[in-house]
C-alpha positions in Angstrom: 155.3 99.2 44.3 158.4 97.9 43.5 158.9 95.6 40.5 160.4 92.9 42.5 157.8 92.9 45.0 155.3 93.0 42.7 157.1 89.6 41.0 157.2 88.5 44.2 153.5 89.5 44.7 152.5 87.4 41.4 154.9 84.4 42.6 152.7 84.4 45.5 148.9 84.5 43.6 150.6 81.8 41.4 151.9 79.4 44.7 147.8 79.7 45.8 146.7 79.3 42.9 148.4 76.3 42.1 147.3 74.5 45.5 143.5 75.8 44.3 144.4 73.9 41.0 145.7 70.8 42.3 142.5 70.0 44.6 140.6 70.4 41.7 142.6 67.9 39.5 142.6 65.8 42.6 138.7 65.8 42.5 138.9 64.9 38.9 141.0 61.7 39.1 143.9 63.8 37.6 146.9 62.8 40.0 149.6 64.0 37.9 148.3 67.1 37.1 147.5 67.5 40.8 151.0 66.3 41.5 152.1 68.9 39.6 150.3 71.6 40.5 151.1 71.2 44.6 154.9 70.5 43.6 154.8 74.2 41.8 152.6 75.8 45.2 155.8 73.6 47.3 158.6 74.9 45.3 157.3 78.7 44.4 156.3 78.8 48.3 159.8 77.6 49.4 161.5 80.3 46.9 159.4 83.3 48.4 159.9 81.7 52.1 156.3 81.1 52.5 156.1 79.1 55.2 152.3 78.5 55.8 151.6 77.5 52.1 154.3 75.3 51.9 153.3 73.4 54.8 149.4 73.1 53.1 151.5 72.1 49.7 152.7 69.3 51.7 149.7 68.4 53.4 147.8 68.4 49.6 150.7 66.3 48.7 150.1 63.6 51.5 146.9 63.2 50.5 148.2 62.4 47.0 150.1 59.8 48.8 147.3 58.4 50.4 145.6 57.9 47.7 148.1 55.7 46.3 148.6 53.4 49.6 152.3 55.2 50.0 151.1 55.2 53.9 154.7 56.4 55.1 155.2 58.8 52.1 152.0 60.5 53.1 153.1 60.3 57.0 156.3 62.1 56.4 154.1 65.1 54.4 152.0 65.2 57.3 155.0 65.4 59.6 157.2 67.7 58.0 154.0 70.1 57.7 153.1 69.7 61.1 157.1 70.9 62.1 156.3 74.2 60.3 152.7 74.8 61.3 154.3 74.7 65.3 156.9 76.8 64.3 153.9 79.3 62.6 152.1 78.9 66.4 149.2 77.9 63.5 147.0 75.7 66.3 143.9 75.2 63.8 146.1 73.7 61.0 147.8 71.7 63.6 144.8 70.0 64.0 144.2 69.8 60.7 147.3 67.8 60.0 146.7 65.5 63.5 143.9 64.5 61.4 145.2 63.4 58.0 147.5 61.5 60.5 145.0 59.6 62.0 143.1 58.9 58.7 146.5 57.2 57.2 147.1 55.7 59.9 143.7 54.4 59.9 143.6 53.0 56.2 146.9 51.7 57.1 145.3 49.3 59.5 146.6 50.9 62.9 143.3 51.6 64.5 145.2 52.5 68.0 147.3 55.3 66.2 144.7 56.2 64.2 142.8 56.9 67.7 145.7 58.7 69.1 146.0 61.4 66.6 142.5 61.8 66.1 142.1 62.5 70.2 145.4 65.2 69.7 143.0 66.9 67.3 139.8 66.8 69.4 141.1 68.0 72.5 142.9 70.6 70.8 140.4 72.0 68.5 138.0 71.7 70.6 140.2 73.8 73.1 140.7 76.5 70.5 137.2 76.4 69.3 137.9 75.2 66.0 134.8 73.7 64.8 135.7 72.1 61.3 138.3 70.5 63.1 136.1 69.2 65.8 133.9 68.0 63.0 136.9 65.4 61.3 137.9 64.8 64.7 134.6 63.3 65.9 134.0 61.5 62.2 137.5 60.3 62.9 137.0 59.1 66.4 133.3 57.7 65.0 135.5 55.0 62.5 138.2 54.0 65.2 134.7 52.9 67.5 132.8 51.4 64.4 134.0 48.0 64.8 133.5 46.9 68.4 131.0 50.2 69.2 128.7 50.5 66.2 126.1 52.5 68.3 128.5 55.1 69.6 130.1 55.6 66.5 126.6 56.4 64.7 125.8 58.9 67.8 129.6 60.5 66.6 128.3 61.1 63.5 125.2 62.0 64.4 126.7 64.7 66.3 129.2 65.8 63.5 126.5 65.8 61.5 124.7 68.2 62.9 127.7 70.4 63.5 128.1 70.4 59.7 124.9 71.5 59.2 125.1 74.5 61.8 128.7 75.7 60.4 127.6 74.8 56.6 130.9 72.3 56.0 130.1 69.6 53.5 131.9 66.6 53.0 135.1 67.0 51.1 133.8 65.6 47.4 137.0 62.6 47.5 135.4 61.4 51.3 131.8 61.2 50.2 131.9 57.8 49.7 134.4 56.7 52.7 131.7 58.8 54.5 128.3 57.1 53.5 130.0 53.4 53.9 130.8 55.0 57.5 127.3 55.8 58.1 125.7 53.0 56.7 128.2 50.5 58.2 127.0 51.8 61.3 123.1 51.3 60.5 123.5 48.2 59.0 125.5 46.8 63.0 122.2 47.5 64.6 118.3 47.1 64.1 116.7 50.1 62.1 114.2 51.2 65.6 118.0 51.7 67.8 120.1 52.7 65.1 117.0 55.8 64.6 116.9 56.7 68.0 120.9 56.4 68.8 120.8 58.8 65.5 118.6 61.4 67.0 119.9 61.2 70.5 123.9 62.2 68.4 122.0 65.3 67.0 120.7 66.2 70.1 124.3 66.7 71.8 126.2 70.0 72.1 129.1 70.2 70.6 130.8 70.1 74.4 128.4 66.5 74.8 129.6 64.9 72.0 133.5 66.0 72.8 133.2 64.5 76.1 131.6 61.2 74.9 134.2 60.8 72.0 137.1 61.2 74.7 135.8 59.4 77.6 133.8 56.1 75.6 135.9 55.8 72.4 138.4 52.8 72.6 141.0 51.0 70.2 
């Protein structure tokens, strides 16, 4: 091996690396450091040409943005990754991104956007057979319903839920808590017998079920 493509080897462990570092920080509360860290994985990944971990070094640093409330910050990440992922033909991380757009969009107050994205990520995972992004999709779709369709967005989880549990994909550790409020908003909108058996009916649902009744019943 060469020695400049083992450099550009290392440059590469080091660009990964540094996304792996900056989730971490993230978890931790440690926004610079996480800042920092995805603005090394950006700018090493633009040097080598790295297309695919750029584009996840910008969707690491839209979530950055997010936490902050920079809503249009973290929507231009999102949107610039998205632009390479098509050009990558990268479906699964398309969907990925189609969801951080509906969650900002969502904590930004824009429950109809919110919904849009998060159905562009539904049918489209669900289409490729991407299961973790069925998964967000659903939970997605499941807060957009919450406020006029408590019932239906508790079946939504009930049905991601389950999913999780046959694909072993925990909650991320930062959307535990926007998670539980999720679920207990949703038991708290209906008596404790309905809210049970709306529960167990969700985990009941194939994953094709629960798809259908996300797209067809969800409305802003």
């Amino acid at each position: 091996m060469s020695g400049d493509l083992r450099a550009a080897r290392n440059l590469a462990d080091i660009a990964l690396i540094s996304l792996g570092i900056g989730v971490i920080a993230r978890d931790q509360g440690r926004s610079v450091a996480a800042a920092a860290a995805f603005g090394r994985s950006l700018e090493l990944a633009r040097i080598l040409g790295d297309d695919w971990t750029a584009a996840t070094a910008l969707l690491n640093i839209s979530d950055l943005a997010l936490d902050s409330g920079v809503f249009e910050e973290a929507t231009q990440h999102v949107q610039a990754a998205i632009t390479i992922f098509e050009q990558l033909g990268d479906q699964p991380q398309i969907a990925v991104a189609q969801t951080r757009l509906g969650t900002i969009a969502l904590r930004a107050g824009d429950r109809a956007a919110a919904l849009g994205h998060y159905r562009q990520s539904l049918m489209l995972a669900h289409a490729i057979g991407f299961q973790p992004g069925i998964v967000e999709s659903l939970e997605g779709m499941a807060a957009c319903s919450l406020a006029k369709q408590p019932l239906l967005a508790a079946k939504l989880l009930a049905a991601s839920a389950a999913l999780r549990a046959t694909i072993q994909l925990p909650v991320a550790f930062l959307e535990m808590r926007h998670h539980t409020q999720l679920i207990e908003a949703t038991r708290h909108a209906s008596d404790s017998v309905h809210w049970a058996a709306t529960w167990q009916a969700g985990q009941s649902l194939s994953v094709a079920q629960a798809v259908a009744l996300a797209l067809a019943k969800v409305t802003a």
